[in-house]
C-alpha positions, 0 to 999 in steps of 0.5 A, a space after each residue: 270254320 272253313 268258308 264252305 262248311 259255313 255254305 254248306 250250314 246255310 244250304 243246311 238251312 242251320 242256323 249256326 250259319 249266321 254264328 259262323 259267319 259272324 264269328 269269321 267275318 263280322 269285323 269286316 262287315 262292321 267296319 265296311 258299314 262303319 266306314 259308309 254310315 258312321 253311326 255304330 248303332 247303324 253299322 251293327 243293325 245293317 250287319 244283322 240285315 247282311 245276315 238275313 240277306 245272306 240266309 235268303 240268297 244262299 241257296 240258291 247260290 253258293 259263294 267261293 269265297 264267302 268274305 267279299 260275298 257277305 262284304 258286297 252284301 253288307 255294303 250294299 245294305 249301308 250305302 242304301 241305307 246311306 243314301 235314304 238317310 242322307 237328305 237328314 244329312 245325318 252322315 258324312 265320312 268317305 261315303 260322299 268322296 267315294 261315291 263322288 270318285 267313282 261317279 268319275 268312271 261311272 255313272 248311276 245311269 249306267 247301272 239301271 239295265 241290267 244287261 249293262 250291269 252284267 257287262 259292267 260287272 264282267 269287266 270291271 272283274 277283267 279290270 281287277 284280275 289286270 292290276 297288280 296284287 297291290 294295286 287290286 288290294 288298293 282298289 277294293 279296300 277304298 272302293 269296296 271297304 271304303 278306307 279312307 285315304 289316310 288309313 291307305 297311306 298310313 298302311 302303305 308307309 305313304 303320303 295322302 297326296 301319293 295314294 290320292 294320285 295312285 287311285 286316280 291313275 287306277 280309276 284312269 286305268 279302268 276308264 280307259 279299261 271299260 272303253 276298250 270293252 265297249 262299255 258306254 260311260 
């Protein structure tokens, strides 16, 4: 089913909606969650949660594409999860060299306003349309899906090392990227 007649189901208020959306994308948001939280258990309760958080916010919004709308959904779910559960020290994985990677470029204070975060938002999507369709795929899939290193160089036919320093000339990019913006870091 195509992503718009999935939208459409959802703004029909059918409950096919979560069907279809879990029959197209459930893979993804199963391994984006698996990737942030490493307990599968925990993985498929936070994909269900992308479900309902998915049938509150459509309408009023109407997502083009649905993929990385319900992915950003479902992220966001694991790495909260993630995080309230992670003083049990109960996870382990990308999630803490991720985090540890951006915090890099930006920081948590950052994103408290929500007039910074718009901003932020605008240009780190300014950012993503001025990278190759290469690098953009290498971003999103570490910093999005959070793949780890080894799976990005394993698809690439590259070295961990050669992908390690690829990301760090990108996050590099985007420093230098949101300071022309006026973005404070």
């Amino acid at each position: 089913m195509e992503d718009r007649e999935i939208v459409q189901l959802y703004w029909d208020r059918d409950e096919r909606a979560i069907t279809e959306s879990d029959e197209k994308y459930g893979p993804l948001c199963r391994s984006v969650a698996l990737r942030i939280l490493a307990i599968p258990e925990d993985s498929e309760e936070c994909v269900s949660d992308t479900w309902f958080r998915t049938w509150n916010a459509i309408p009023p919004k109407r997502p083009d594409p649905l993929g990385p709308f319900l992915a950003k959904i479902c992220r966001n779910l694991a790495l909260d999860r993630w995080r309230r559960d992670h003083t049990a020290k109960r996870y382990g994985g990308e999630t803490p060299l991720v985090l540890e990677e951006l915090e890099e470029v930006v920081s948590g204070e950052s994103l408290e306003d929500e007039v910074q975060r718009r901003e932020l938002t605008r240009a780190l999507n300014g950012f993503l349309e001025s990278l190759s369709e290469g690098e953009r795929d290498l971003f999103l899939r570490r910093y999005l899906a959070f793949e780890t290193l080894e799976s990005l160089a394993k698809q690439r036919g590259r070295s961990v090392s050669g992908i390690h320093k690829q990301l760090g000339k990108l996050r590099e990019g985007l420093r230098d990227y949101l300071q022309k913006e006026g973005i404070d870091l």
